[in-house]
N, C-alpha and C positions, 0 to 999 in steps of 0.2 A: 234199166229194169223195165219190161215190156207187163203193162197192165193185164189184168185177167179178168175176163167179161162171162156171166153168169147168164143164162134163163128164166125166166121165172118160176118156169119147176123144178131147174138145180136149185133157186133162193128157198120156193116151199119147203122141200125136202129137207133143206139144212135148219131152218129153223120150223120144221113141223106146223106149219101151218096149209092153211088153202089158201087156192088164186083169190079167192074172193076178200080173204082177208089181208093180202098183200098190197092190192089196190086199194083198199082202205084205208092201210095203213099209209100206203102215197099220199091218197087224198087229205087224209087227217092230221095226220101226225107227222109229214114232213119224211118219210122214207125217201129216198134219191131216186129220185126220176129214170128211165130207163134209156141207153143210147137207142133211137130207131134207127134201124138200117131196111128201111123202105116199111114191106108188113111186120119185119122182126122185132123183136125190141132184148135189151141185152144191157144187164148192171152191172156196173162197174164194182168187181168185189173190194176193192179198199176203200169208195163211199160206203156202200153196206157194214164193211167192218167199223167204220168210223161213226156210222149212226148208231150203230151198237152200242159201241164204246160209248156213248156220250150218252145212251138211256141207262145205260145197266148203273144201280146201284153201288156207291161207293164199298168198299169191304172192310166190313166190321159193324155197318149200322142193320139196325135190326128191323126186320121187314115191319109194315103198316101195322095194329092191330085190327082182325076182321068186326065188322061190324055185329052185333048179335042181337 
């Protein structure tokens, strides 16, 4: 099975966000480093789906209550 490698504006686009927050979220929060191929850089979509999976919320618990 040959892996499937992403952009960072394919990665934005799918989860709606900006570059800025993408890098961020590298920096911060552990999102999967990008493979560079010289100036390019390119994610590997099954670490992305797998940092996903491992933030999102189990199913059935009820989200935080907001603060007021």
């Amino acid at each position: 099975m040959s892996e499937t490698y992403c952009t960072s504006a394919d990665i934005c686009k799918r989860l709606a966000i900006g570059r800025t927050t993408l890098w961020r979220w590298q920096r911060d929060l552990g999102f999967p480093a990008p493979l560079r191929l010289g100036r390019l850089s390119r994610f590997s979509q099954s670490q992305v789906d797998q940092w996903l999976a491992a933030r999102r919320a189990p199913v059935g618990q009820d989200s935080p209550p907001n603060p007021a």
